[in-house]
C-alpha positions as CSV (number, residue, x, y, z in Angstrom):
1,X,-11.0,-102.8,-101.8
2,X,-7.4,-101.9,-102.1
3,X,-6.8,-98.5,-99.9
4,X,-3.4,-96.9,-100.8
5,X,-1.0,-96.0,-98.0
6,X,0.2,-92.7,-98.1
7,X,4.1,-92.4,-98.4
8,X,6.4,-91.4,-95.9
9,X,7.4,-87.6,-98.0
10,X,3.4,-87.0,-97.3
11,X,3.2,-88.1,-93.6
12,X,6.2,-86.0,-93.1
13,X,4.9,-83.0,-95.0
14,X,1.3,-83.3,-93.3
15,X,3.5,-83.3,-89.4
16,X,5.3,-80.5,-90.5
17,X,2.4,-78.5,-90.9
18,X,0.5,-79.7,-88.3
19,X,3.7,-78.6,-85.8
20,X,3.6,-75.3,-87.7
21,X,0.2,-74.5,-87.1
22,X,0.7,-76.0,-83.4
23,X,3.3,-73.6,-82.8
24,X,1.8,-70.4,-84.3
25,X,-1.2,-70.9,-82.4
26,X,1.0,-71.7,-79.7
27,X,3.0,-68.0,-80.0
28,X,0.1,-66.3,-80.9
29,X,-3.2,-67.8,-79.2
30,X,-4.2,-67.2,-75.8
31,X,-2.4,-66.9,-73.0
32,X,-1.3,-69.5,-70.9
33,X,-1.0,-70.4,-66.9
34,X,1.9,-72.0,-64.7
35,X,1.1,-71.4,-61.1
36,X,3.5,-72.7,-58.6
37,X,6.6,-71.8,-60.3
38,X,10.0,-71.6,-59.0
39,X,12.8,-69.5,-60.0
40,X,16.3,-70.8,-61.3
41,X,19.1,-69.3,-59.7
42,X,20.9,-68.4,-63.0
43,X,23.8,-66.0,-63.7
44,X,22.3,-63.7,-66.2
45,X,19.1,-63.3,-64.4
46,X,17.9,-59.3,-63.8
47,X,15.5,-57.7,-62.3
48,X,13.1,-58.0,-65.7
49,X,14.1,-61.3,-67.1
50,X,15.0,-64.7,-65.4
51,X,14.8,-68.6,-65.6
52,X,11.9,-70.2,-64.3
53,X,11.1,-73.2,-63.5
54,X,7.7,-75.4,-63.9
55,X,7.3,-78.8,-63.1
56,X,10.1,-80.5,-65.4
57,X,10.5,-77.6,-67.5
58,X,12.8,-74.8,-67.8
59,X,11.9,-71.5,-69.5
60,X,13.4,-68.0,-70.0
61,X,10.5,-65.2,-69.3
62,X,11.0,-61.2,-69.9
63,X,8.7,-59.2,-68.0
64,X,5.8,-57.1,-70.4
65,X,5.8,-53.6,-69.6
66,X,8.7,-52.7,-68.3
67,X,12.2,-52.1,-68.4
68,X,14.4,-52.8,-65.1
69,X,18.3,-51.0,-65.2
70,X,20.9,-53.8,-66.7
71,X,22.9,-55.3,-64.0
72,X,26.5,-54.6,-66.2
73,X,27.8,-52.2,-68.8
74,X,27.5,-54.9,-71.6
75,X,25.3,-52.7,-73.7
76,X,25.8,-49.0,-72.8
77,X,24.0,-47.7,-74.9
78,X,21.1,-49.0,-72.9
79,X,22.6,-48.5,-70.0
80,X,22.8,-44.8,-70.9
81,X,19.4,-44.6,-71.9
82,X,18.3,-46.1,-68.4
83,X,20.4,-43.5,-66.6
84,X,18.5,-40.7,-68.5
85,X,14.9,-42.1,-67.7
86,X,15.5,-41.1,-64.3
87,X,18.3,-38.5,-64.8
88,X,21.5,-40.2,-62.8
89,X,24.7,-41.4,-63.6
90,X,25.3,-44.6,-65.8
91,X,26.9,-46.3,-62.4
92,X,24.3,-45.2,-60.5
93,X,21.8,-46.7,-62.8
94,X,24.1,-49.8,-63.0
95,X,23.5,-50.0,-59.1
96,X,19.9,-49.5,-59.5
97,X,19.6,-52.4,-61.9
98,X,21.5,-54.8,-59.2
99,X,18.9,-53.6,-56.9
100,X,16.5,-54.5,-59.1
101,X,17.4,-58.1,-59.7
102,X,17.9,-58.6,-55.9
103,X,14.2,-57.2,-55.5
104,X,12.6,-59.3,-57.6
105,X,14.9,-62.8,-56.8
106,X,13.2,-62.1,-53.2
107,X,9.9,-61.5,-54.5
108,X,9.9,-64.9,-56.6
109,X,11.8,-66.5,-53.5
110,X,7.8,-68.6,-52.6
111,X,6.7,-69.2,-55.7
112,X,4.7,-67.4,-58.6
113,X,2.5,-67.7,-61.6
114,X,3.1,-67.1,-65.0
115,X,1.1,-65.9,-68.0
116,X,2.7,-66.1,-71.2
117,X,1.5,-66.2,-75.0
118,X,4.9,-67.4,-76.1
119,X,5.5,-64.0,-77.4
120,X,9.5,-64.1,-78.8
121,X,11.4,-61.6,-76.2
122,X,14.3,-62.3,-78.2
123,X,17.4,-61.7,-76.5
124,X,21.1,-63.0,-76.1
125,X,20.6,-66.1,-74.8
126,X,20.8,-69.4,-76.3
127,X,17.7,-70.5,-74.7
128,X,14.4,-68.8,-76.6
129,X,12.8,-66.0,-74.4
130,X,9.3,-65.6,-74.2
131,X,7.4,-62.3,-73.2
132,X,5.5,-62.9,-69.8
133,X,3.1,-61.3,-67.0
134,X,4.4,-62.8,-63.6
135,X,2.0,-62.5,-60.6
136,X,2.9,-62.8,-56.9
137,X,0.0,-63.3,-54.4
138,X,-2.1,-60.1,-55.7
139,X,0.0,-57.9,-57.5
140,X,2.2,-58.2,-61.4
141,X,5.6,-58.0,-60.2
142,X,5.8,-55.3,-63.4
143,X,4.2,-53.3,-60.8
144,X,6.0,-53.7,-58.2
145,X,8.7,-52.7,-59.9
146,X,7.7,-49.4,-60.5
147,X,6.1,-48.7,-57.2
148,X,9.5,-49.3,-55.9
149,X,11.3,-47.2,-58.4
150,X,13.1,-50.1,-59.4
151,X,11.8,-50.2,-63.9
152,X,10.7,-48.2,-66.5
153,X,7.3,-48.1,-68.5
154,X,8.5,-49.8,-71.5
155,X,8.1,-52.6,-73.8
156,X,5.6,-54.9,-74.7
157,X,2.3,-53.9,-73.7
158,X,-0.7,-56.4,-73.8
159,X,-3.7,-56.7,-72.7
160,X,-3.8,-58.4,-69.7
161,X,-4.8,-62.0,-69.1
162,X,-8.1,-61.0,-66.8
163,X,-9.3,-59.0,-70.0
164,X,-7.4,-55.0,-68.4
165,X,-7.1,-53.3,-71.6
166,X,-3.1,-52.5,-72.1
167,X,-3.9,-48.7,-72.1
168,X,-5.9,-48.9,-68.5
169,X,-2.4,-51.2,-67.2
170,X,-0.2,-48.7,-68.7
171,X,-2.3,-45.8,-66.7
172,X,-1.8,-47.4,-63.5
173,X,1.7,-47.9,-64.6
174,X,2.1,-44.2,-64.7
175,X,0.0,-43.3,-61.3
176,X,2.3,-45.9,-59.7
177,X,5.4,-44.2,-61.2
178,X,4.3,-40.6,-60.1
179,X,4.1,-41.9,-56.5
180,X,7.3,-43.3,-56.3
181,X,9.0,-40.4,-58.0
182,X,7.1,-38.2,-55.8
183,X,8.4,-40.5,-52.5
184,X,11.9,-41.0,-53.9
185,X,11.9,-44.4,-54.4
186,X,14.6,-46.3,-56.0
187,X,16.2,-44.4,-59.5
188,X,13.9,-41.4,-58.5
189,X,15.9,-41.0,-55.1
190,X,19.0,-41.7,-56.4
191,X,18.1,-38.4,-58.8
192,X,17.3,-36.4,-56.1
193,X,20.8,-36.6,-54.7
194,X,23.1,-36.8,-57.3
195,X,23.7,-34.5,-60.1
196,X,21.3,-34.5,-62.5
197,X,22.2,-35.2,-66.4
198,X,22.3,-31.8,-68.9
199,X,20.1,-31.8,-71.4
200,X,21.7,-30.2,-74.5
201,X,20.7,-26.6,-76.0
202,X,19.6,-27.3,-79.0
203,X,18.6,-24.3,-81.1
204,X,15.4,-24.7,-83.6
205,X,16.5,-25.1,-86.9
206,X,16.3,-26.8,-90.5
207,X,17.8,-29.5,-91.1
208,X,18.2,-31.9,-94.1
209,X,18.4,-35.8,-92.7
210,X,21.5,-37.1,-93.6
211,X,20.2,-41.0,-93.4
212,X,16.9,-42.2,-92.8
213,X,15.6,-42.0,-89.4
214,X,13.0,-43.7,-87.3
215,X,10.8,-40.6,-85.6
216,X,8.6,-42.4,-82.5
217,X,5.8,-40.9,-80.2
218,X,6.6,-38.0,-78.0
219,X,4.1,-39.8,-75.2
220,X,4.9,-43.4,-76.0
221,X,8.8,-44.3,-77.1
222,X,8.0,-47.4,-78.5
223,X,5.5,-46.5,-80.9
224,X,7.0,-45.5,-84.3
225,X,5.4,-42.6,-86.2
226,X,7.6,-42.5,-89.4
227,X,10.3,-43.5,-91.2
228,X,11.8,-40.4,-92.8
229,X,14.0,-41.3,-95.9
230,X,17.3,-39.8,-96.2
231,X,17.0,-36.2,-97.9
232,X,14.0,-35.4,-95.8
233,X,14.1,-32.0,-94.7
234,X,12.7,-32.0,-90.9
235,X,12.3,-28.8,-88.3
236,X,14.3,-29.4,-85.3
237,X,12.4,-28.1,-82.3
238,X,14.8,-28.2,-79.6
239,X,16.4,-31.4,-77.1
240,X,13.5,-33.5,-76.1
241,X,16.2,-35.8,-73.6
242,X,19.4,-36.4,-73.4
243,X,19.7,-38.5,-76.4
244,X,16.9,-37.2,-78.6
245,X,15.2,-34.3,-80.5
246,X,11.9,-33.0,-81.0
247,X,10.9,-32.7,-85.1
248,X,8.5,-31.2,-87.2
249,X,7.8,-33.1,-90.2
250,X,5.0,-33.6,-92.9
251,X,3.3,-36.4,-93.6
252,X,1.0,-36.7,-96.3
253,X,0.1,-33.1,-96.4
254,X,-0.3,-33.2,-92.2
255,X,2.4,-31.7,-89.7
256,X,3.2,-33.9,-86.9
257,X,5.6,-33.6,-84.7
258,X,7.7,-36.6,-82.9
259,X,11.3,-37.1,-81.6
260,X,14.1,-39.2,-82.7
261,X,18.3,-39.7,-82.2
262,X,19.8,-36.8,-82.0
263,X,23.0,-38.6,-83.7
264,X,20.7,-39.2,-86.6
265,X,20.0,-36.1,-87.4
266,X,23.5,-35.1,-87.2
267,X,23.3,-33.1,-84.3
């Protein structure tokens, strides 16, 4: 019996969908263990995101969770947005963040493991970024972090490899956070002794959007609530921070209320 061959087009086609599938269970699938990692003394690494090492393999992790002050004034709008999280300056934030990246090359100075689900962390790198939960000895350095005053909650929130519901994380997260505030640690010390950001008067009042505008969460800043078209006619309830605004808005016949840049609003 004569058993035909398949052509080369059709192996090809059938490996490309085989890597295809590889990789998107790969990104999406459960997550994965490196223990005994080392990391790379690299440049651009921070106090959230660094090169790691493991075995012959080199990979670019950002912390879940958490959002350590950037080391340089590169992107200041971030960098401004960091400053008001703990109400300081934008060089004293800057100085926070170097503190940062020095706390956690020390903490990763004997080794680590990693848990990543290859989530994309995007980024500015040439090297791909991948989302990651990094555990020294007994504790997420994401908590560490905060304890020490040194990140904010925000980001990408899993749930945790060990099965912690994100939400149950998140509340230590916040516990953790109120301590060190309370005990002036890190950015919360720094905004004990310095003068403190003003948050703008912002009178209540109509206003008419004059571009679309993405409204988020008053309790959690990356969740998005709405995208109001441009036209929308929205209640402005007052300064919710230094950069944003509290709105009133309906939403299929229900008022809810979230915040959003003040800039977009025309404020």
């Amino acid at each position: 019996m004569h058993v035909r061959k398949p052509s080369r087009s059709t192996f090809a086609n059938c490996l490309a969908v085989a890597l295809l599938l590889a990789s998107g269970a790969r990104a999406g699938g459960k997550w994965r263990v490196y223990r005994d990692c080392t990391l790379i003394d690299h440049p651009f690494n921070d106090g959230d995101s660094f090169h790691v090492s493991h075995g012959d393999r080199h990979y670019l992790f950002r912390l879940c969770y958490v959002d350590a002050p950037e080391t340089e004034n590169s992107l200041p709008e971030r960098v401004s947005e960091q400053a008001a999280y703990w109400e300081i300056d934008r060089k004293i934030a800057l100085e926070i963040g170097r503190k940062a990246a020095r706390f956690t090359r020390e903490k990763l100075s004997e080794g680590f493991t990693v848990y990543t689900r290859f989530k994309d962390a995007k980024g500015r790198s040439d090297r791909k970024r991948y989302f990651a939960m990094i555990r020294v000895g007994d504790e997420y350095l994401s908590m560490s972090l905060v304890e020490n005053g040194l990140a904010r909650i925000y980001g990408y929130r899993p749930d945790l490899p060990d099965g912690t519901r994100w939400k149950e994380y998140r509340a230590r997260l916040l516990k953790a956070e109120k301590e060190a505030r309370r005990e002036g640690r890190g950015g919360w010390g720094e905004s004990r002794t310095r003068p403190r950001i003003e948050i703008p008067e912002i009178e209540e009042q109509d206003v008419v959007l004059p571009r679309s505008v993405a409204v988020h969460s008053l309790d959690e800043s990356q969740r998005l609530m709405a995208i109001l078209p441009k036209g929308t006619t929205v209640r402005v309830l007052g300064a919710e921070s230094v950069f944003n605004v509290r709105v009133r808005y309906e939403d299929n016949g229900e008022t809810r209320e979230g915040k959003c840049r003040r800039t977009e609003v025309g404020i």
